[in-house]
HTML snippet that shows the backbone in 3Dmol.js (N, CA, C, O; Angstrom):
<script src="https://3Dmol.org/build/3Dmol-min.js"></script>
<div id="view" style="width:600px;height:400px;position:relative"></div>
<script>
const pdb = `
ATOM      1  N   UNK A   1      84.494  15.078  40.314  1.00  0.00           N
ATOM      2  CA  UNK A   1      83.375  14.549  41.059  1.00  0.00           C
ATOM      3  C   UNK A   1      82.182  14.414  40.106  1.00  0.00           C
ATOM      4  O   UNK A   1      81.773  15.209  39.259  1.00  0.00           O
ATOM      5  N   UNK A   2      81.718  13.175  40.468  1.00  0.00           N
ATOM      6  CA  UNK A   2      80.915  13.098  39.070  1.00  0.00           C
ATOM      7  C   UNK A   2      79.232  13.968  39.420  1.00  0.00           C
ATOM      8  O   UNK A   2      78.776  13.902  40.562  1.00  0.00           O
ATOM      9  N   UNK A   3      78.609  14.588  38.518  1.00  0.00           N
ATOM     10  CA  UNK A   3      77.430  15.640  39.093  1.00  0.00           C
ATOM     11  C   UNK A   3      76.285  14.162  39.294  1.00  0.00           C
ATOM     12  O   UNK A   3      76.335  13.118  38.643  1.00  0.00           O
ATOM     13  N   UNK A   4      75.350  14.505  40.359  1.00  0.00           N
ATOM     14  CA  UNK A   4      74.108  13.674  40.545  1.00  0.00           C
ATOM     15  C   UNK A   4      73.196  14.385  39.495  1.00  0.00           C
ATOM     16  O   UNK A   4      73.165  15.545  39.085  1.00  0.00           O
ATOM     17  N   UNK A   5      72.322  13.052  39.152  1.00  0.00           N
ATOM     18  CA  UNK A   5      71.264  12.919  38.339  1.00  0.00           C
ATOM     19  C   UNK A   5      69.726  13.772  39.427  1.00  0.00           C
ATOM     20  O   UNK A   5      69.193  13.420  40.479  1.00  0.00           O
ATOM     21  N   UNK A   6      69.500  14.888  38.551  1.00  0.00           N
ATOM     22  CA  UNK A   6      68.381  15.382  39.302  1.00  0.00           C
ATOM     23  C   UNK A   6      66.964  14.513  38.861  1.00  0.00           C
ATOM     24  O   UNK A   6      66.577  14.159  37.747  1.00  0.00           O
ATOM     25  N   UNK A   7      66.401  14.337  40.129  1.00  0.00           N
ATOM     26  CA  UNK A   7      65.213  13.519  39.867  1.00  0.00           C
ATOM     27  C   UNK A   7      64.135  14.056  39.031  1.00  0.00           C
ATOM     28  O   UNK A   7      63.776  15.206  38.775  1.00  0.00           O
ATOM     29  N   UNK A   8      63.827  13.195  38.769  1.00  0.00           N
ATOM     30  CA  UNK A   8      62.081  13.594  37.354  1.00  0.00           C
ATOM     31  C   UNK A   8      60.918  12.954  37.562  1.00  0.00           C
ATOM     32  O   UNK A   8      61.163  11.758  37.409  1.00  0.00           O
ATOM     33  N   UNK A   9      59.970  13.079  37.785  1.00  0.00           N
ATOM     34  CA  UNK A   9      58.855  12.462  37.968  1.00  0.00           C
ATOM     35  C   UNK A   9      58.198  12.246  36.261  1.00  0.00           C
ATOM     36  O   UNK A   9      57.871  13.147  35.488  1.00  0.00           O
ATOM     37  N   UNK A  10      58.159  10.909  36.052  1.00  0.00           N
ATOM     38  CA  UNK A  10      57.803  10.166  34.507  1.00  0.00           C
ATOM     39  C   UNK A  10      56.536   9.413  34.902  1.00  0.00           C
ATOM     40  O   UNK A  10      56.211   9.094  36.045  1.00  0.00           O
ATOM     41  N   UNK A  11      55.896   9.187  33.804  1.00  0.00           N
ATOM     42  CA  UNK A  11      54.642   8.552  34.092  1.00  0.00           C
ATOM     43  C   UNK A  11      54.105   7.619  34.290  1.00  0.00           C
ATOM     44  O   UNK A  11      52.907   7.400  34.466  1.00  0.00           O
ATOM     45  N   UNK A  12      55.501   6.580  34.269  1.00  0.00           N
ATOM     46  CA  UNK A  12      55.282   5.387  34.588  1.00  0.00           C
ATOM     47  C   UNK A  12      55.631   4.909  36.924  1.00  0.00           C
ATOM     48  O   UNK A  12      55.712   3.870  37.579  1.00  0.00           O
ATOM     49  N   UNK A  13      55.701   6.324  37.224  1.00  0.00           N
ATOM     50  CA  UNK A  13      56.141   5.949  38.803  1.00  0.00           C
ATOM     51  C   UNK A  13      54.695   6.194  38.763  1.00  0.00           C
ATOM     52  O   UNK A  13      54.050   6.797  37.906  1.00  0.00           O
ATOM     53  N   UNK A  14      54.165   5.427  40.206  1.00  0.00           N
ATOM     54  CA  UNK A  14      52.958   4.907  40.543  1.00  0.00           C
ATOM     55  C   UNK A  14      52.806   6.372  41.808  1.00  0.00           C
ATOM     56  O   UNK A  14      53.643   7.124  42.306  1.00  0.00           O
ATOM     57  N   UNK A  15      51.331   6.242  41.943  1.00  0.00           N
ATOM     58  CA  UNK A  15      51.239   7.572  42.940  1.00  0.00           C
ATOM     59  C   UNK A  15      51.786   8.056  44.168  1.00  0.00           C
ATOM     60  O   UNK A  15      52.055   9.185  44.577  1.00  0.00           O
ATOM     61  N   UNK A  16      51.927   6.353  44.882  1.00  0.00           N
ATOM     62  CA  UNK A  16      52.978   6.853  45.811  1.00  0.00           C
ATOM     63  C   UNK A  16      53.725   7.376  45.975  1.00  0.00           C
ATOM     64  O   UNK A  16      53.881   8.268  46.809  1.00  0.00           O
ATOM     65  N   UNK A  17      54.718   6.784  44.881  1.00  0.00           N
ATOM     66  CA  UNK A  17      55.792   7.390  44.890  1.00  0.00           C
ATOM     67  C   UNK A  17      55.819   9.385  44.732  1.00  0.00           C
ATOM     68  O   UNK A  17      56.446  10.244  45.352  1.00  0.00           O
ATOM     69  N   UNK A  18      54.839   9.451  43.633  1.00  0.00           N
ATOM     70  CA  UNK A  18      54.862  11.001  43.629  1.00  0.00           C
ATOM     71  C   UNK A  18      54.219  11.665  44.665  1.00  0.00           C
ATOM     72  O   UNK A  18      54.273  12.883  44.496  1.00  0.00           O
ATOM     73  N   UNK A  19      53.624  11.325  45.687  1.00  0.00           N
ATOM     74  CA  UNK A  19      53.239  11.775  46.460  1.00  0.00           C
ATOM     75  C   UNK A  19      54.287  12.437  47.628  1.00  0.00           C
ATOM     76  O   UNK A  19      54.180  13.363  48.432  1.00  0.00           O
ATOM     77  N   UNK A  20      55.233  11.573  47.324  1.00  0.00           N
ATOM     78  CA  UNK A  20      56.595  12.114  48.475  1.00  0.00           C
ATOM     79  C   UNK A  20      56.935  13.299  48.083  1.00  0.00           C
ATOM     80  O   UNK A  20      57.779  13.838  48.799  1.00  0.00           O
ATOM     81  N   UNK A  21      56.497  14.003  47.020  1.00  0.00           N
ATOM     82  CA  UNK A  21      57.378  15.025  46.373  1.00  0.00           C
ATOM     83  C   UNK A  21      56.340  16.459  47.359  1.00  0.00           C
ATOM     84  O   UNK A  21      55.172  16.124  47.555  1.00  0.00           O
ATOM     85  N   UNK A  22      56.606  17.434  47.736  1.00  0.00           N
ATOM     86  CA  UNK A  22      55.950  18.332  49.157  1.00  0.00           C
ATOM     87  C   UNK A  22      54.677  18.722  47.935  1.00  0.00           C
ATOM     88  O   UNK A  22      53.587  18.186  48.131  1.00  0.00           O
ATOM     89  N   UNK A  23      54.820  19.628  46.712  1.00  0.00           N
ATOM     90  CA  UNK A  23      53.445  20.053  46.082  1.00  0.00           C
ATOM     91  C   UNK A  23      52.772  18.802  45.007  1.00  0.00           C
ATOM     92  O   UNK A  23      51.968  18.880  44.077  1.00  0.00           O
ATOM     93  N   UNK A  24      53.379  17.858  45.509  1.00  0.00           N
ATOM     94  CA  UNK A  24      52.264  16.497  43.860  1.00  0.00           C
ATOM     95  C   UNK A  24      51.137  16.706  43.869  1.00  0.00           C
ATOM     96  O   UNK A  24      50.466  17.145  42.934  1.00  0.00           O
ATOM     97  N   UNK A  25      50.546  16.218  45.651  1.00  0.00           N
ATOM     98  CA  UNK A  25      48.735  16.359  45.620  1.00  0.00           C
ATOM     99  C   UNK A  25      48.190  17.260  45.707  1.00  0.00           C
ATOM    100  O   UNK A  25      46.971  17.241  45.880  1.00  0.00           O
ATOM    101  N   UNK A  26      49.186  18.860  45.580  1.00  0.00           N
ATOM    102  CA  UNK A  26      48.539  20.133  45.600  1.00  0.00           C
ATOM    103  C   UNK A  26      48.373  20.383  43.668  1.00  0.00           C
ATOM    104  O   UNK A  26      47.313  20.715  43.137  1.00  0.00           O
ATOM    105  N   UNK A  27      49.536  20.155  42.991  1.00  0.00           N
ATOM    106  CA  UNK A  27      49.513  20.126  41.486  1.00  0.00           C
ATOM    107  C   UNK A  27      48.539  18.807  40.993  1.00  0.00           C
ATOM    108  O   UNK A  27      47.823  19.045  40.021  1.00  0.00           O
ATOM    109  N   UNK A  28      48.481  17.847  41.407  1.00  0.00           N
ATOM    110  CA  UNK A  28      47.587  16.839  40.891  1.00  0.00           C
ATOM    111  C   UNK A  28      45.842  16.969  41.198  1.00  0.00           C
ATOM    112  O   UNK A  28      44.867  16.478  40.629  1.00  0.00           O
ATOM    113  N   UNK A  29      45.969  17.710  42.163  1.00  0.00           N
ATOM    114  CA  UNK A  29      44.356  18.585  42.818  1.00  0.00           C
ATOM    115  C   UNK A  29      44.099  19.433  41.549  1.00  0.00           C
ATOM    116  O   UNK A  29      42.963  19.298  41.094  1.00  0.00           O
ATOM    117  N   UNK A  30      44.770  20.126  41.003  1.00  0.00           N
ATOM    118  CA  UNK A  30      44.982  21.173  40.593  1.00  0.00           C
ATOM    119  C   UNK A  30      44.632  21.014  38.848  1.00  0.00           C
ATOM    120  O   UNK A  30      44.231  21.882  38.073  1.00  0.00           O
ATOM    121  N   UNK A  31      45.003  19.341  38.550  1.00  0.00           N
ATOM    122  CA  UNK A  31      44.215  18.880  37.079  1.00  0.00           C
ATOM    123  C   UNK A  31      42.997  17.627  37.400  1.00  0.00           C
ATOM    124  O   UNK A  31      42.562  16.737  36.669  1.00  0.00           O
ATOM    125  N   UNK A  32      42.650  18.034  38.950  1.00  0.00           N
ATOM    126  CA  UNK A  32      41.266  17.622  38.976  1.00  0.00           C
ATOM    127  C   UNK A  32      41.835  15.792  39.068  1.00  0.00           C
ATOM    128  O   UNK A  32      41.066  15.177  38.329  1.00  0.00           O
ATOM    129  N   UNK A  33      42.976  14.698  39.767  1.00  0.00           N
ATOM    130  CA  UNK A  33      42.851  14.162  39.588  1.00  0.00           C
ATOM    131  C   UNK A  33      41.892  13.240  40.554  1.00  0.00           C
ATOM    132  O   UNK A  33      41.744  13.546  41.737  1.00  0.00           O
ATOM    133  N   UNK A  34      41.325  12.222  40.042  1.00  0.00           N
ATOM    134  CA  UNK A  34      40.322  11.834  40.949  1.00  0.00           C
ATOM    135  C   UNK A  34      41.039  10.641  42.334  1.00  0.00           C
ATOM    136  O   UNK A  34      40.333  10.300  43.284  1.00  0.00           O
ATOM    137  N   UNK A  35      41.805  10.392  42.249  1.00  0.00           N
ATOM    138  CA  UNK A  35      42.364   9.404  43.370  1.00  0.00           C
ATOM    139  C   UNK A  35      42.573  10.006  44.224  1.00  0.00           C
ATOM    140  O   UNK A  35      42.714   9.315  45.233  1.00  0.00           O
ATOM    141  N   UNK A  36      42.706  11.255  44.414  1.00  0.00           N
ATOM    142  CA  UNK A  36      43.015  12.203  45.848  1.00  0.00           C
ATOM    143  C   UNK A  36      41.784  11.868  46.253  1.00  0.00           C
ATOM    144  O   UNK A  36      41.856  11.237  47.307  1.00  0.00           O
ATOM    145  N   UNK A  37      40.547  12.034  45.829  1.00  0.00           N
ATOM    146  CA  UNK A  37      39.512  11.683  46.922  1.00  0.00           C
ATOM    147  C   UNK A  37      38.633  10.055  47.121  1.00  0.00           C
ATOM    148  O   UNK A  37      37.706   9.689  47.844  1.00  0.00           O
ATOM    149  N   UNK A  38      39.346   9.487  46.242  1.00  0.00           N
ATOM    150  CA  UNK A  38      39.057   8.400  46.362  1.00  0.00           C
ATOM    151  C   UNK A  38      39.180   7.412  47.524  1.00  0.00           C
ATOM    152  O   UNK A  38      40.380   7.154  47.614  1.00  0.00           O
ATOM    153  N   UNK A  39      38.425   6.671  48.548  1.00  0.00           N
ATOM    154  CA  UNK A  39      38.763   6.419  49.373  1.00  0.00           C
ATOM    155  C   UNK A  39      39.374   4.708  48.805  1.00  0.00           C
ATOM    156  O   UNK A  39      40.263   4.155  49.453  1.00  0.00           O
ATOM    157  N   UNK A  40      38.879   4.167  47.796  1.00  0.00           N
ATOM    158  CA  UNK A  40      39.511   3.253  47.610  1.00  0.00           C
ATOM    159  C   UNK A  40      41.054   3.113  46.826  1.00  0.00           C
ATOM    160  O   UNK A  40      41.723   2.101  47.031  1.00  0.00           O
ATOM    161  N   UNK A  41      41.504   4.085  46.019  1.00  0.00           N
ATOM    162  CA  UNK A  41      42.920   4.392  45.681  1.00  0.00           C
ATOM    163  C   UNK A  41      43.776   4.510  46.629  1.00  0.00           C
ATOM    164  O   UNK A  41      44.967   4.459  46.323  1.00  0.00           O
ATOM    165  N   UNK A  42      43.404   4.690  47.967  1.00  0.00           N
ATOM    166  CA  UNK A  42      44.270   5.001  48.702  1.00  0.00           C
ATOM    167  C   UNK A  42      44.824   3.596  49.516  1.00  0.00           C
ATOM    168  O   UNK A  42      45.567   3.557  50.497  1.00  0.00           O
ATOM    169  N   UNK A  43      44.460   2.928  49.078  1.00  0.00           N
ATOM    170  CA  UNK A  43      45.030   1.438  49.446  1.00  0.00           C
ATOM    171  C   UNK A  43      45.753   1.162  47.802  1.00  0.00           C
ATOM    172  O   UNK A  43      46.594   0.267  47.884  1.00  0.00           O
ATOM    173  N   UNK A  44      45.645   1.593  46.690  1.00  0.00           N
ATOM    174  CA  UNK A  44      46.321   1.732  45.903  1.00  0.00           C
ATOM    175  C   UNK A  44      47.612   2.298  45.136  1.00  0.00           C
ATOM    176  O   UNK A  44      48.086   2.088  44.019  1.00  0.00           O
ATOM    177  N   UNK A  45      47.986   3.136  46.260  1.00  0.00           N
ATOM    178  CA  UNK A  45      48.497   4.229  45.412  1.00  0.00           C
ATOM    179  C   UNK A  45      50.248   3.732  45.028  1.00  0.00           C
ATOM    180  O   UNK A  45      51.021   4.470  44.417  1.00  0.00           O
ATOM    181  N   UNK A  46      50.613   2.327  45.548  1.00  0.00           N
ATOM    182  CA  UNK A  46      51.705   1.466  45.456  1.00  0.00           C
ATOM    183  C   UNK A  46      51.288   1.149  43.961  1.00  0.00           C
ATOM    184  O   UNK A  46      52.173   1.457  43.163  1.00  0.00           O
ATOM    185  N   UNK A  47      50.286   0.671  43.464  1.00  0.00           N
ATOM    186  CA  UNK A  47      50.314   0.167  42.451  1.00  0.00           C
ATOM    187  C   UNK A  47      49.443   1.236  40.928  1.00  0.00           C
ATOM    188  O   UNK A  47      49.351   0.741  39.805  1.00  0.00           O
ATOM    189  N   UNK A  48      48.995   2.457  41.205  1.00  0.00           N
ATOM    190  CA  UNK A  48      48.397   3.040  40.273  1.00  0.00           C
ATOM    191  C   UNK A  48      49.716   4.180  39.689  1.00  0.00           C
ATOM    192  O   UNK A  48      50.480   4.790  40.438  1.00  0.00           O
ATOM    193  N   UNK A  49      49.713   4.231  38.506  1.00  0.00           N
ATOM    194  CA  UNK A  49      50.684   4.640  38.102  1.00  0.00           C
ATOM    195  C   UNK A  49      50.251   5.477  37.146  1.00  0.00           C
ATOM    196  O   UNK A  49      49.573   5.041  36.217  1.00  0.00           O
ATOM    197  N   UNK A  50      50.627   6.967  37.254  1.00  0.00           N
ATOM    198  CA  UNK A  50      50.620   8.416  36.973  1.00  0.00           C
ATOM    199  C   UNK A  50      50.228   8.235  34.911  1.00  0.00           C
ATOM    200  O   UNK A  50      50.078   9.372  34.463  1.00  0.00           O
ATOM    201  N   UNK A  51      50.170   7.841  34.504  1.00  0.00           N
ATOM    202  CA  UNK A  51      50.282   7.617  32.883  1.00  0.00           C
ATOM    203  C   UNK A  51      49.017   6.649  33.153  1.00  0.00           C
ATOM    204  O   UNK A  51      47.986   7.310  33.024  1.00  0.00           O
ATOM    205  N   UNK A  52      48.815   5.622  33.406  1.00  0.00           N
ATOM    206  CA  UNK A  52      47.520   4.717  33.480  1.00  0.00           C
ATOM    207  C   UNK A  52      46.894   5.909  33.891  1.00  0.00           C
ATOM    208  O   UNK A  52      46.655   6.609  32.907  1.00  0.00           O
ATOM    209  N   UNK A  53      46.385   6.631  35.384  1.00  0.00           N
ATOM    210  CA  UNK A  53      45.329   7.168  35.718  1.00  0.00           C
ATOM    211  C   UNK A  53      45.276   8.494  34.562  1.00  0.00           C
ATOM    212  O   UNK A  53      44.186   9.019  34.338  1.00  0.00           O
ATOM    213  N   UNK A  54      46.481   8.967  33.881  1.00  0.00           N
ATOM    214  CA  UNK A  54      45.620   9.987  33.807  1.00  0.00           C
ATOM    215  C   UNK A  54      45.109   9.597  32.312  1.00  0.00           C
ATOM    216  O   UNK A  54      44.307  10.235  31.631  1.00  0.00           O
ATOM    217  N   UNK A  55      45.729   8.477  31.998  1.00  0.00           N
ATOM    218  CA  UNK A  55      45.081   8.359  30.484  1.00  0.00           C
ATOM    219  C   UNK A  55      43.287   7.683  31.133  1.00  0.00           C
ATOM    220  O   UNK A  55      42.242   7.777  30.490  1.00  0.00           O
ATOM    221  N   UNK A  56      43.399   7.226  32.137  1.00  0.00           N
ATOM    222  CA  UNK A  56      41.663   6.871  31.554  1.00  0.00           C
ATOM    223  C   UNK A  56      40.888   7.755  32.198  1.00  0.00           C
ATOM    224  O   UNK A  56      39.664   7.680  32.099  1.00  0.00           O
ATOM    225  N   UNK A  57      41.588   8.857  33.059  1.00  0.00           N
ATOM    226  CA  UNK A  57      40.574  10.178  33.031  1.00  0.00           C
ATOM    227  C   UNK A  57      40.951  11.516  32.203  1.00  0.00           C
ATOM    228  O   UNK A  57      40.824  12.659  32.642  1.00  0.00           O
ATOM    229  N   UNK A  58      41.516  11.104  30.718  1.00  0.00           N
ATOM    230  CA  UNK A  58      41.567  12.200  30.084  1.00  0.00           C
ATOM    231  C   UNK A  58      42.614  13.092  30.064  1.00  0.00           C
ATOM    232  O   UNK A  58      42.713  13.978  29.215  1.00  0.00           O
ATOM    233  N   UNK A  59      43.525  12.876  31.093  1.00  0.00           N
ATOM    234  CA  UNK A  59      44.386  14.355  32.077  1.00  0.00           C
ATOM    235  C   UNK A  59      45.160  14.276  30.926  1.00  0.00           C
ATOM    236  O   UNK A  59      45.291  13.205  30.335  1.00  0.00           O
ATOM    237  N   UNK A  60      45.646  15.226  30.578  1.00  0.00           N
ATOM    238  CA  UNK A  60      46.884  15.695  29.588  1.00  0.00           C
ATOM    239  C   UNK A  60      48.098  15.626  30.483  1.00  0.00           C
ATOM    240  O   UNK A  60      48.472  16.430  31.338  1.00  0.00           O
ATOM    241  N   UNK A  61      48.655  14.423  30.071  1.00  0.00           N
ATOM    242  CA  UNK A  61      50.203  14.265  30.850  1.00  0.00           C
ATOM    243  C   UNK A  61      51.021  14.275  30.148  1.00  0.00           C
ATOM    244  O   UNK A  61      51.762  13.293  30.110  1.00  0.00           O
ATOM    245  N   UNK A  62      51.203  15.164  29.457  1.00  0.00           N
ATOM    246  CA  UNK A  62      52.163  16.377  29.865  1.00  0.00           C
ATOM    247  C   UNK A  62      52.584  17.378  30.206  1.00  0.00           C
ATOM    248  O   UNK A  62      53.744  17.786  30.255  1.00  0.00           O
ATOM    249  N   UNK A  63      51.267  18.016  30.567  1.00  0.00           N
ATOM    250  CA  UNK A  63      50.648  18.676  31.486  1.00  0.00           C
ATOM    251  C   UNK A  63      51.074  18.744  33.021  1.00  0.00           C
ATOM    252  O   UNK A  63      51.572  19.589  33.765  1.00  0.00           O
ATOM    253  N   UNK A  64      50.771  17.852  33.087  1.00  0.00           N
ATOM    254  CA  UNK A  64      50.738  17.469  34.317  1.00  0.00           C
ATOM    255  C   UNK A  64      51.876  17.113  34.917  1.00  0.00           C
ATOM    256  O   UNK A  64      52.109  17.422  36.086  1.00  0.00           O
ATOM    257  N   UNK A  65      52.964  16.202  33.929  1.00  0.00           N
ATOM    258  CA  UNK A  65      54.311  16.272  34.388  1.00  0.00           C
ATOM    259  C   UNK A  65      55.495  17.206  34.068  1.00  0.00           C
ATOM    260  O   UNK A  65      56.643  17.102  34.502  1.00  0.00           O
ATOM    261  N   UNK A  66      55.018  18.114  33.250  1.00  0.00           N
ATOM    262  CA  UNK A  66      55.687  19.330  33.418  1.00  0.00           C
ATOM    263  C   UNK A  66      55.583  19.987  34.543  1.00  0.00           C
ATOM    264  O   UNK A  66      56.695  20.084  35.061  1.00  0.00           O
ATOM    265  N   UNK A  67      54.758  20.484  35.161  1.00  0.00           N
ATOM    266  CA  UNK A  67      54.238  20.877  36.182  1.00  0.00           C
ATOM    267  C   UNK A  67      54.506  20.521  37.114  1.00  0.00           C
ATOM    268  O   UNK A  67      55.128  21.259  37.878  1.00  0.00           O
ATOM    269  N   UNK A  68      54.141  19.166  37.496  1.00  0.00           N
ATOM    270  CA  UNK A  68      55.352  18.328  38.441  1.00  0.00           C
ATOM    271  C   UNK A  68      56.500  18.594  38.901  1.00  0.00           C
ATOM    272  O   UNK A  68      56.834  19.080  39.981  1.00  0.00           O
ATOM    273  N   UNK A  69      57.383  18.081  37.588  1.00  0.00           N
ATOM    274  CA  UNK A  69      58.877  18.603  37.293  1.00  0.00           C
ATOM    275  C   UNK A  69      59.001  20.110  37.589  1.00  0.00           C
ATOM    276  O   UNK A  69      60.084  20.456  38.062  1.00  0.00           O
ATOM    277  N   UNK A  70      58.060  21.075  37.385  1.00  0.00           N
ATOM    278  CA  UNK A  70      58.560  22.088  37.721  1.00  0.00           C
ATOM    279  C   UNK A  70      58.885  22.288  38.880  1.00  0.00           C
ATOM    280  O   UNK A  70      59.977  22.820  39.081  1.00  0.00           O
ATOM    281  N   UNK A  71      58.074  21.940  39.948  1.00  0.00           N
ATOM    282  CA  UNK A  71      57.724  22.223  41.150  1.00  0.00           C
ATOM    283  C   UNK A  71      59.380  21.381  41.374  1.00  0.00           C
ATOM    284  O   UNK A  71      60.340  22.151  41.419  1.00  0.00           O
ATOM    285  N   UNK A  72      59.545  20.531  41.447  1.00  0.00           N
ATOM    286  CA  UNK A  72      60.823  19.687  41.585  1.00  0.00           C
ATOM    287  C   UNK A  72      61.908  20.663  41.098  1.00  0.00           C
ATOM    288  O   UNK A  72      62.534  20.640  42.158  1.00  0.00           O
ATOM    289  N   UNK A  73      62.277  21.096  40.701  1.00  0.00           N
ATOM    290  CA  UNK A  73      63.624  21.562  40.161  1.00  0.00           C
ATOM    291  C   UNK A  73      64.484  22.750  41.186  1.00  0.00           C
ATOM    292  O   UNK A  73      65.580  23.188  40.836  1.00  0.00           O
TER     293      UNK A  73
END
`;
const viewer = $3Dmol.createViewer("view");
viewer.addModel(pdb, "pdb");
viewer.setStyle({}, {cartoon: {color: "spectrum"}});
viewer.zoomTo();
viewer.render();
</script>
């Protein structure tokens, strides 16, 4: 039986998508990202993608997707 591929959150999936994961916007709160309170990202979050936001606010992603991934595993 062939084993399934465990999922990874990479920096090119857009926020939505990581948002499905139960702790993202508690770990992404957590390096201060700013689209959680943004009221206009949130008509965005199909198209803003985890590597764009955090490079133009600085966030250390890899940081951040370690952390992620952890919570995932």
């Amino acid at each position: 039986m062939p084993k399934t591929k465990q999922a990874k959150i990479t920096e090119t999936m857009t926020l939505a998508e990581i948002y499905k994961y139960p702790k993202a916007k508690e770990i992404l709160g957590k390096f201060q990202l700013p689209c959680l309170s943004c009221p206009m990202a949130q008509y965005e979050l199909s198209d803003l993608k985890l590597g764009a936001v955090a490079h133009k606010y600085g966030l250390d992603i890899e940081a951040v997707l370690k952390e992620l991934n952890d919570s995932i595993k």
